[in-house]
PyMOL commands that place a pseudoatom at each C-alpha (Angstrom):
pseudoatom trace, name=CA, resn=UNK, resi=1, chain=A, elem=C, hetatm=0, pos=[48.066, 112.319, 134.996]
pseudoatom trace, name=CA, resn=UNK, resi=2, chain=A, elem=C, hetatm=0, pos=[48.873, 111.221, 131.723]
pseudoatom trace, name=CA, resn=UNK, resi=3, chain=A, elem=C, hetatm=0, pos=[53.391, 110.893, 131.458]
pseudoatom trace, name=CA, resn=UNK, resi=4, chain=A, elem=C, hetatm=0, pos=[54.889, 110.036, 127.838]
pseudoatom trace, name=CA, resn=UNK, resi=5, chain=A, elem=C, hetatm=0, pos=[57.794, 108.289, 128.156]
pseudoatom trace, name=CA, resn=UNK, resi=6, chain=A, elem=C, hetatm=0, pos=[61.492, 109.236, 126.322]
pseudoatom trace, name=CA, resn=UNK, resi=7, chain=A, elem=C, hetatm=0, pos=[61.664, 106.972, 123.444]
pseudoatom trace, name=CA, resn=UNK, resi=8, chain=A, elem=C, hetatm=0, pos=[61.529, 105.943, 120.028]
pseudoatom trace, name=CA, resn=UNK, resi=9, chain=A, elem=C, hetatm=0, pos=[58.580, 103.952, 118.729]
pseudoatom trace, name=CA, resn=UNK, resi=10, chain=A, elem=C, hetatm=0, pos=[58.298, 101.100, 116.646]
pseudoatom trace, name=CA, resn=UNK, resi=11, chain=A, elem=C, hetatm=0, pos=[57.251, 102.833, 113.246]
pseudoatom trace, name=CA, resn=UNK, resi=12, chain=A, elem=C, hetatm=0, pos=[60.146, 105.714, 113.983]
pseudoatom trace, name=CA, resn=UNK, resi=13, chain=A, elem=C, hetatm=0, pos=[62.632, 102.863, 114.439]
pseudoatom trace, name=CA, resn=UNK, resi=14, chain=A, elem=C, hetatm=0, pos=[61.067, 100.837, 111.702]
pseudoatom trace, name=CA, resn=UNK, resi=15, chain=A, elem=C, hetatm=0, pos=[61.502, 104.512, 109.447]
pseudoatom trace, name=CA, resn=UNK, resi=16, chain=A, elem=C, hetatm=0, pos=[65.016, 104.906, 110.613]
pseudoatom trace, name=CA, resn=UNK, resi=17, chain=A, elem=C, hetatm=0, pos=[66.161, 101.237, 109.572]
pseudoatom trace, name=CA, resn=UNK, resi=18, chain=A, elem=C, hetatm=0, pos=[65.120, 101.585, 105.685]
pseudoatom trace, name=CA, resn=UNK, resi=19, chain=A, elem=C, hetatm=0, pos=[66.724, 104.766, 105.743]
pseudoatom trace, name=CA, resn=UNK, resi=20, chain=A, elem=C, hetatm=0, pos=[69.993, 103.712, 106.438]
pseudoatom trace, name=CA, resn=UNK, resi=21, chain=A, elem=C, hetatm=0, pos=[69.652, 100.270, 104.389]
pseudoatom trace, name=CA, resn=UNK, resi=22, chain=A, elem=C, hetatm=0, pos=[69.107, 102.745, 101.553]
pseudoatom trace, name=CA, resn=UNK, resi=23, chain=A, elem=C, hetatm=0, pos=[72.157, 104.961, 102.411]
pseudoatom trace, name=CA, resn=UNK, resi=24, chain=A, elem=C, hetatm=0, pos=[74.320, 101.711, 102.510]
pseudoatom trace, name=CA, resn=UNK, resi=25, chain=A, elem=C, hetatm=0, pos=[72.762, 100.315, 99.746]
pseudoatom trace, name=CA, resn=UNK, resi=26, chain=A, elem=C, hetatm=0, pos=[73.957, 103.229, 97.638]
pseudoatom trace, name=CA, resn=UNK, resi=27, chain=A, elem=C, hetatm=0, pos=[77.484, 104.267, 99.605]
pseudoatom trace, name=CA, resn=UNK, resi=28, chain=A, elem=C, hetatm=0, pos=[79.121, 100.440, 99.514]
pseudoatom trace, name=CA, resn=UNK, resi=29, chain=A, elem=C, hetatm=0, pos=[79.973, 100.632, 95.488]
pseudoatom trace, name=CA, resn=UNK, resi=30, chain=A, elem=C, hetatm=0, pos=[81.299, 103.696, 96.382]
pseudoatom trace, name=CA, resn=UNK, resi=31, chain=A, elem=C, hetatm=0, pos=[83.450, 102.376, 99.174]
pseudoatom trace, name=CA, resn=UNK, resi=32, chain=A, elem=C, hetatm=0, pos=[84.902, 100.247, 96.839]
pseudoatom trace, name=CA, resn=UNK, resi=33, chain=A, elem=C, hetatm=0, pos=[86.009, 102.406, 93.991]
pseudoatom trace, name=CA, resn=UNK, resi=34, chain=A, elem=C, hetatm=0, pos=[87.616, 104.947, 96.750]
pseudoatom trace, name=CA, resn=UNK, resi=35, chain=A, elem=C, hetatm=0, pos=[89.619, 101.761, 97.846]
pseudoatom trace, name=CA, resn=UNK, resi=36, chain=A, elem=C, hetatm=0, pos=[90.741, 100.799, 94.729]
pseudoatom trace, name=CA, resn=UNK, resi=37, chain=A, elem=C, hetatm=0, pos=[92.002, 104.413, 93.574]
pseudoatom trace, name=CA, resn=UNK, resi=38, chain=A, elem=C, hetatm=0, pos=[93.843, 104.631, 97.366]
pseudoatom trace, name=CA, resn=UNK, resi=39, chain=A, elem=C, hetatm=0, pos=[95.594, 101.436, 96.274]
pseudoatom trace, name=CA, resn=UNK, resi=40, chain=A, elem=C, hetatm=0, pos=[96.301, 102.786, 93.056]
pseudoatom trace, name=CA, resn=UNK, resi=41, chain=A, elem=C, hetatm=0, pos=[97.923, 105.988, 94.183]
pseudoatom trace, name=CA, resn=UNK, resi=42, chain=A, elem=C, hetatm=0, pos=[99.523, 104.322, 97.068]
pseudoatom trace, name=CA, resn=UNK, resi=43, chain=A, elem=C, hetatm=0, pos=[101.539, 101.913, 94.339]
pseudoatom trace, name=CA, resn=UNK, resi=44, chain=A, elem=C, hetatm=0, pos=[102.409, 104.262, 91.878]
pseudoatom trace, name=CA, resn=UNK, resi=45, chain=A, elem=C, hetatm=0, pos=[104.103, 106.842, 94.735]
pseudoatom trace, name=CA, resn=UNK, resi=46, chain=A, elem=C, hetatm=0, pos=[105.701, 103.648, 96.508]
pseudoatom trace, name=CA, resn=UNK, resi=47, chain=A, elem=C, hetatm=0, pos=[107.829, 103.123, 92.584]
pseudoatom trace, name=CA, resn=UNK, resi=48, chain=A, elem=C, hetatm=0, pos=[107.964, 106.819, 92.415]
pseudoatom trace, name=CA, resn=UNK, resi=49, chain=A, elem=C, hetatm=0, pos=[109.739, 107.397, 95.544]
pseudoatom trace, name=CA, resn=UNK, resi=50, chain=A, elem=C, hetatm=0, pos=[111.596, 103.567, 95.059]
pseudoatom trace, name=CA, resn=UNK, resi=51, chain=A, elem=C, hetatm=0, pos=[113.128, 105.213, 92.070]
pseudoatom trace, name=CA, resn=UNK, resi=52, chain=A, elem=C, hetatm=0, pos=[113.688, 108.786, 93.941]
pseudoatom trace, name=CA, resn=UNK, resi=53, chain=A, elem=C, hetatm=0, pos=[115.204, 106.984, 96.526]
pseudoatom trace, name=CA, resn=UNK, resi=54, chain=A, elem=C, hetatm=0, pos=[117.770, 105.367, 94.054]
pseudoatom trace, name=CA, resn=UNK, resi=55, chain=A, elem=C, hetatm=0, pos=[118.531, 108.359, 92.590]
pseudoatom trace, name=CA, resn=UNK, resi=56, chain=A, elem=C, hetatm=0, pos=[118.981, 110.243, 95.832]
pseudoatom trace, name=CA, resn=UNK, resi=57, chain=A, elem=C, hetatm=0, pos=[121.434, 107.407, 97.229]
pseudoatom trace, name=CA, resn=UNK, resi=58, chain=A, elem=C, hetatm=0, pos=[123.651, 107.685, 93.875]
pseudoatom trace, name=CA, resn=UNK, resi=59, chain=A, elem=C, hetatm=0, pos=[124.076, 111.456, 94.385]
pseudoatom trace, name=CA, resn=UNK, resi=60, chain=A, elem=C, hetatm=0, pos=[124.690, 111.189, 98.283]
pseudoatom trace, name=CA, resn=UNK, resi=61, chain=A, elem=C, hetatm=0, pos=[127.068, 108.094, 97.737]
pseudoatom trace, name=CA, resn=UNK, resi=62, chain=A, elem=C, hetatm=0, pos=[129.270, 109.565, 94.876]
pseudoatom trace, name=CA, resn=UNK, resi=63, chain=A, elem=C, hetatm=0, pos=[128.340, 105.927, 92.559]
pseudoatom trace, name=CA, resn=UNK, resi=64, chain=A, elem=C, hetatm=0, pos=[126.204, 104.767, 90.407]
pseudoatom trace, name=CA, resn=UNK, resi=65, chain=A, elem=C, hetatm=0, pos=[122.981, 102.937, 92.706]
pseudoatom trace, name=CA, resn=UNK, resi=66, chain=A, elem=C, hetatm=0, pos=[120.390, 101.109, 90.443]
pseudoatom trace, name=CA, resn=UNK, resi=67, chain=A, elem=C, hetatm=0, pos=[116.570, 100.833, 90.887]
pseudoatom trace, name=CA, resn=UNK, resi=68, chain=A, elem=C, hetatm=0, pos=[116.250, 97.042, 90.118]
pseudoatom trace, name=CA, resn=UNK, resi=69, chain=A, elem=C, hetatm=0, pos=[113.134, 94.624, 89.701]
pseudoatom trace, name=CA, resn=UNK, resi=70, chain=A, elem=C, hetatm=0, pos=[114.973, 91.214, 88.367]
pseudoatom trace, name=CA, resn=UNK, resi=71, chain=A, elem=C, hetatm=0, pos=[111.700, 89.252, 88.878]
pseudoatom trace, name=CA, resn=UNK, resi=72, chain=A, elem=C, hetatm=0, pos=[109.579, 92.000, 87.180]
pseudoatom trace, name=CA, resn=UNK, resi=73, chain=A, elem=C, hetatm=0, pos=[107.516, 94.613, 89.398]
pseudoatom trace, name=CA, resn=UNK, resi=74, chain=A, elem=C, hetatm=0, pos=[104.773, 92.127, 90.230]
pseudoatom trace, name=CA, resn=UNK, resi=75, chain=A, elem=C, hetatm=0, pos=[107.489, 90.440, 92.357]
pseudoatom trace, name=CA, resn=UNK, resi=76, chain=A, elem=C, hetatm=0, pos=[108.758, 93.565, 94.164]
pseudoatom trace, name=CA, resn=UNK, resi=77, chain=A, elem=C, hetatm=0, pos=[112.095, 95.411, 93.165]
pseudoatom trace, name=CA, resn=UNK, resi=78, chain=A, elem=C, hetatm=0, pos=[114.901, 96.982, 95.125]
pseudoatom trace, name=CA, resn=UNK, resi=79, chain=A, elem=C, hetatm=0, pos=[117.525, 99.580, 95.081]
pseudoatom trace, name=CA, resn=UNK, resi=80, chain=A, elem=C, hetatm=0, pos=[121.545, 98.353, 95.056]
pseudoatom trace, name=CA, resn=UNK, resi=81, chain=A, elem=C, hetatm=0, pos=[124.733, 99.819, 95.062]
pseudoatom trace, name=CA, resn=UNK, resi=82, chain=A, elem=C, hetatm=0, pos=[126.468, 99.480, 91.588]
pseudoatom trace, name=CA, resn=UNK, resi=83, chain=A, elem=C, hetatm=0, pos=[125.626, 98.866, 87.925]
pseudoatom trace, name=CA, resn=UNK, resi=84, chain=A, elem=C, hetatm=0, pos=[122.615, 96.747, 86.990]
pseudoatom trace, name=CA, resn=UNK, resi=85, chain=A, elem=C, hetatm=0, pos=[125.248, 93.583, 86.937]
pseudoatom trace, name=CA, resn=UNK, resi=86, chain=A, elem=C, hetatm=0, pos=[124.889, 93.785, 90.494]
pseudoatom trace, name=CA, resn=UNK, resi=87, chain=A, elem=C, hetatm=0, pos=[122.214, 91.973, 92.901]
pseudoatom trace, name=CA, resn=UNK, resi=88, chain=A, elem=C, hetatm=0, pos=[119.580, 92.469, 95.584]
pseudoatom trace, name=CA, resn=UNK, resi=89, chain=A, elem=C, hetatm=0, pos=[121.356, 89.931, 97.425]
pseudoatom trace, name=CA, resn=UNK, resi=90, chain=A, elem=C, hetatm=0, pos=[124.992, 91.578, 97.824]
pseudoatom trace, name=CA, resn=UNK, resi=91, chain=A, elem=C, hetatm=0, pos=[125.016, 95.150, 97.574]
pseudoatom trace, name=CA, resn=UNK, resi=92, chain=A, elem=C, hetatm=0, pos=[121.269, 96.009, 98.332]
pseudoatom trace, name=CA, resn=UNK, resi=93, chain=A, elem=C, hetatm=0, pos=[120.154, 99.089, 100.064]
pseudoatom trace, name=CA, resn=UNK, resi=94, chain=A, elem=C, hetatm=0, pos=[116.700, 98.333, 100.251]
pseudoatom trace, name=CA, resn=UNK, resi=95, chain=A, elem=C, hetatm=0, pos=[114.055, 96.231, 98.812]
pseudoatom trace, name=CA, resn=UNK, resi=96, chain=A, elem=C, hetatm=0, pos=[110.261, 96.769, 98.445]
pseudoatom trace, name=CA, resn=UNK, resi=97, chain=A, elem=C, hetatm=0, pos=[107.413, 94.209, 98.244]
pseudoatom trace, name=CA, resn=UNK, resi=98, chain=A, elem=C, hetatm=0, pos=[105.076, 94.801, 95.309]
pseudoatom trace, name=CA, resn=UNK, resi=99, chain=A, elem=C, hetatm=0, pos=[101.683, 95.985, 96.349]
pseudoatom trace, name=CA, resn=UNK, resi=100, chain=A, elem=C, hetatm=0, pos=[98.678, 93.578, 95.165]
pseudoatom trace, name=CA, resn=UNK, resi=101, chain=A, elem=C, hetatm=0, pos=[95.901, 93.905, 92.937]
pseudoatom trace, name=CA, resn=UNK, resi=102, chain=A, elem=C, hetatm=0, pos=[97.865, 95.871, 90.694]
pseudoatom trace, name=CA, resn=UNK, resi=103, chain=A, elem=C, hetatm=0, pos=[99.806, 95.684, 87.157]
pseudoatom trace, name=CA, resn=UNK, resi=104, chain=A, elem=C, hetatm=0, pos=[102.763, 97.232, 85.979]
pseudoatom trace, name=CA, resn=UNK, resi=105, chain=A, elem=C, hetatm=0, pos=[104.933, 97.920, 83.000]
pseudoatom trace, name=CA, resn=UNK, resi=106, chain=A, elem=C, hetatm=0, pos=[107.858, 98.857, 82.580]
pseudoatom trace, name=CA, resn=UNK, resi=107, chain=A, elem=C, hetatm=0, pos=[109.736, 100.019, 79.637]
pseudoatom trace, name=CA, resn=UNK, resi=108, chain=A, elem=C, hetatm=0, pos=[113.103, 98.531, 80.915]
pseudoatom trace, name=CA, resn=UNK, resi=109, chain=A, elem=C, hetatm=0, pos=[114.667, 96.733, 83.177]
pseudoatom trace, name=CA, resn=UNK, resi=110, chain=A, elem=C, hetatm=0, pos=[116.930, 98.420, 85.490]
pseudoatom trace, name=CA, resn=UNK, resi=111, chain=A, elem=C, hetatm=0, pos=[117.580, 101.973, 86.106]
pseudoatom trace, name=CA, resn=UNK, resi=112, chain=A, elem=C, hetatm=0, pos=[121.212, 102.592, 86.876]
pseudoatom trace, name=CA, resn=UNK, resi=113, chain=A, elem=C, hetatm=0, pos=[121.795, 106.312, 88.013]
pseudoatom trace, name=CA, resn=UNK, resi=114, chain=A, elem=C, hetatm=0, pos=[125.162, 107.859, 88.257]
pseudoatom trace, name=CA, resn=UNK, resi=115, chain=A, elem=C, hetatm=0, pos=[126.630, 109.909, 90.859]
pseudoatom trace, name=CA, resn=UNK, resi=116, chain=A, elem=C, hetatm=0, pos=[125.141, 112.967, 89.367]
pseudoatom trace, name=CA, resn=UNK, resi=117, chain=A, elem=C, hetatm=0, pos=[121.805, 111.426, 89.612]
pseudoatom trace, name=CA, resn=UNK, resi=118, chain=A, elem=C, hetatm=0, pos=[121.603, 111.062, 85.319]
pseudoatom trace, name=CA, resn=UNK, resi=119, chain=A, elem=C, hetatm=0, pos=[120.118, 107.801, 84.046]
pseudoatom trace, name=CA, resn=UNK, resi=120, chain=A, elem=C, hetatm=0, pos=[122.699, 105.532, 82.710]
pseudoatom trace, name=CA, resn=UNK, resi=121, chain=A, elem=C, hetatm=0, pos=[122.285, 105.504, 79.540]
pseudoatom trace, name=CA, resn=UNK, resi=122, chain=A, elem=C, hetatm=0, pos=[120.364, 108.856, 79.236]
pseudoatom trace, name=CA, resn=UNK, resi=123, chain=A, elem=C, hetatm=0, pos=[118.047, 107.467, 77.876]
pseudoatom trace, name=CA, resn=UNK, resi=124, chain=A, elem=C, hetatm=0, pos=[114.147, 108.412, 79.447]
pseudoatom trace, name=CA, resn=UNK, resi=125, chain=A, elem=C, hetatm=0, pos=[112.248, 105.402, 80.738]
pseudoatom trace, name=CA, resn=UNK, resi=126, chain=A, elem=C, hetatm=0, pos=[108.340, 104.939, 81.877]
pseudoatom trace, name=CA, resn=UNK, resi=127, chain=A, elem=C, hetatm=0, pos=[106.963, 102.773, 84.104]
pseudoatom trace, name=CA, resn=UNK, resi=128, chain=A, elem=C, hetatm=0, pos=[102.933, 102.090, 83.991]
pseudoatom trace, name=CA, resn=UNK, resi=129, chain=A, elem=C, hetatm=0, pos=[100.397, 100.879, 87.263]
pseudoatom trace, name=CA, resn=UNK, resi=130, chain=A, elem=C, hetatm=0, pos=[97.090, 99.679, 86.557]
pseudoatom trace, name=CA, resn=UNK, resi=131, chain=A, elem=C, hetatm=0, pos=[94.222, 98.308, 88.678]
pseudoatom trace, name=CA, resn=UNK, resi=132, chain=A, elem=C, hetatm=0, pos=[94.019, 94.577, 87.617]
pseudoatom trace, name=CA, resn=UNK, resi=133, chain=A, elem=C, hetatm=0, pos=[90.400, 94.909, 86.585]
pseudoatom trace, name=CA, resn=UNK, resi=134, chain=A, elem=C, hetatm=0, pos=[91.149, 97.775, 84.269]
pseudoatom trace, name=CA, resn=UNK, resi=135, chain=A, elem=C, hetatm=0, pos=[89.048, 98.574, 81.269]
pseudoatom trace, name=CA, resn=UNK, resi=136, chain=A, elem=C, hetatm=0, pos=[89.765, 99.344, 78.037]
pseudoatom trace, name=CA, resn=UNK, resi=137, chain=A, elem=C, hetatm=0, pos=[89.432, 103.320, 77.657]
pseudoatom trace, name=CA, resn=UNK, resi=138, chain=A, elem=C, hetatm=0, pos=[89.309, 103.823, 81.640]
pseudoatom trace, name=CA, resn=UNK, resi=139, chain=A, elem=C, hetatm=0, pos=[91.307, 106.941, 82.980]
pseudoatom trace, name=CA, resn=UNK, resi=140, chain=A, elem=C, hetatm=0, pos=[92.336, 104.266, 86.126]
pseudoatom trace, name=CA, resn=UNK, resi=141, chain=A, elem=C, hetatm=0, pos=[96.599, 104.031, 84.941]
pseudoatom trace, name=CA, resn=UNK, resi=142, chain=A, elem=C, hetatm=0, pos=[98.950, 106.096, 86.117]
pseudoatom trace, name=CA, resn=UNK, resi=143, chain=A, elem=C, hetatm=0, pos=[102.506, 106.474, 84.183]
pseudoatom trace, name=CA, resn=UNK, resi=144, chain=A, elem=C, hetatm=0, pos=[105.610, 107.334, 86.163]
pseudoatom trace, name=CA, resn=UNK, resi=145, chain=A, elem=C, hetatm=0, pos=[108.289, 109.097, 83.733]
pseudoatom trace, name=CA, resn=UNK, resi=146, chain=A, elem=C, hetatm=0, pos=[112.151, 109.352, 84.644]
pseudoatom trace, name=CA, resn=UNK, resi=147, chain=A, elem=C, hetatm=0, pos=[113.383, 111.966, 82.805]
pseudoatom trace, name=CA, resn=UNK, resi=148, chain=A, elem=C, hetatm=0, pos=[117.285, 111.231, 81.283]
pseudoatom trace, name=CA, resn=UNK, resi=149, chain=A, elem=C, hetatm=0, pos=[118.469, 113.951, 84.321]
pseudoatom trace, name=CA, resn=UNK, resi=150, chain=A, elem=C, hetatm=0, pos=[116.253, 111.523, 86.692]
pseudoatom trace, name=CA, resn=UNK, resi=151, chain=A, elem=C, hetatm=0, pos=[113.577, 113.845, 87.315]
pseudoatom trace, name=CA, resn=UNK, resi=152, chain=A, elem=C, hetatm=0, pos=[110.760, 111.581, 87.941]
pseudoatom trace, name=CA, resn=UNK, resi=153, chain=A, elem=C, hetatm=0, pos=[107.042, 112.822, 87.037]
pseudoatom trace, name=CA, resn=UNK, resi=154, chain=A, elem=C, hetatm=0, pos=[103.360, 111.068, 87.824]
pseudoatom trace, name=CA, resn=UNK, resi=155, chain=A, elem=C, hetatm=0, pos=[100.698, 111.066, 85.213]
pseudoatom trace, name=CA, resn=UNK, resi=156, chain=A, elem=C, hetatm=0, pos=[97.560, 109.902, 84.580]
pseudoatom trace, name=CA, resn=UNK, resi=157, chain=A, elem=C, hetatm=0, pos=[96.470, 107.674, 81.383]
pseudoatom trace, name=CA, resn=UNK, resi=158, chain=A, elem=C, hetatm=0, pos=[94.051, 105.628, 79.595]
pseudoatom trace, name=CA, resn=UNK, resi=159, chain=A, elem=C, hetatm=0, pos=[94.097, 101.655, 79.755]
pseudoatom trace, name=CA, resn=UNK, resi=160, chain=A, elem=C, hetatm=0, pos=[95.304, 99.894, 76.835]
for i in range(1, 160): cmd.bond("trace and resi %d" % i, "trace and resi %d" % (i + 1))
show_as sticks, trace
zoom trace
């Protein structure tokens, strides 16, 4: 009596392979821009709540607590107790390391909030995050806007 065996043959393995070397072919780019966005978005809400967390610290405190980046954002910033004449060193509260592959720009230095949580002056401030590869005319930035009250809003722009 003739018994097939439970299997795959050659050709239906052979079938399956180029199959799925198509499917990666065409998912990996893909991969990659979903990575780049997550790092994105993961950057821009790290500042956002950086600068939420300063604000949050001068209400609960009864002072003024500033959202500082002395190096510039590329080289992380932090959040201290007192005016922007203070330091990361002395009075900090806690510091963040700058995520890579990723620009920003920022419209000021420090942000001092006061014990109402107002910026100091009230005066609003953005802050921008970019993708270091980002093109001309690309909808890839995202602008973080503190409002003079410190209300802090995400948006999404165009690179410069």
């Amino acid at each position: 009596m003739y018994r097939r065996s439970a299997g795959f043959t050659l050709i239906e393995l052979l079938i399956t392979m180029v199959v799925l070397a198509i499917v990666a072919t065409v998912a990996i780019p893909g991969f990659g821009n979903l990575i780049e966005g997550n790092r994105l978005v993961s950057g821009t809400n790290l500042l956002a709540s950086s600068i939420k967390l300063a604000r949050a610290e001068a209400i609960k405190r009864g002072t003024n607590v500033t959202f500082s980046s002395d190096g510039g954002l590329a080289s992380g910033w932090c959040v201290h107790a007192g005016n922007a004449s203070g330091d990361c060193t002395n009075d900090q509260i806690r510091g963040f390391e700058s995520p890579g592959s990723l620009t920003f720009t920022e419209s000021t230095g420090d942000l001092v909030f006061d014990r109402r949580g107002f910026l100091v002056p009230q005066t609003a401030q953005t802050f921008r995050v970019a993708p270091d590869n980002c093109a001309s005319g690309d909808n890839a930035l995202r602008e973080i806007r503190v409002s003079p009250v410190g209300r802090v809003e995400i948006g999404d722009g165009v690179c410069p």
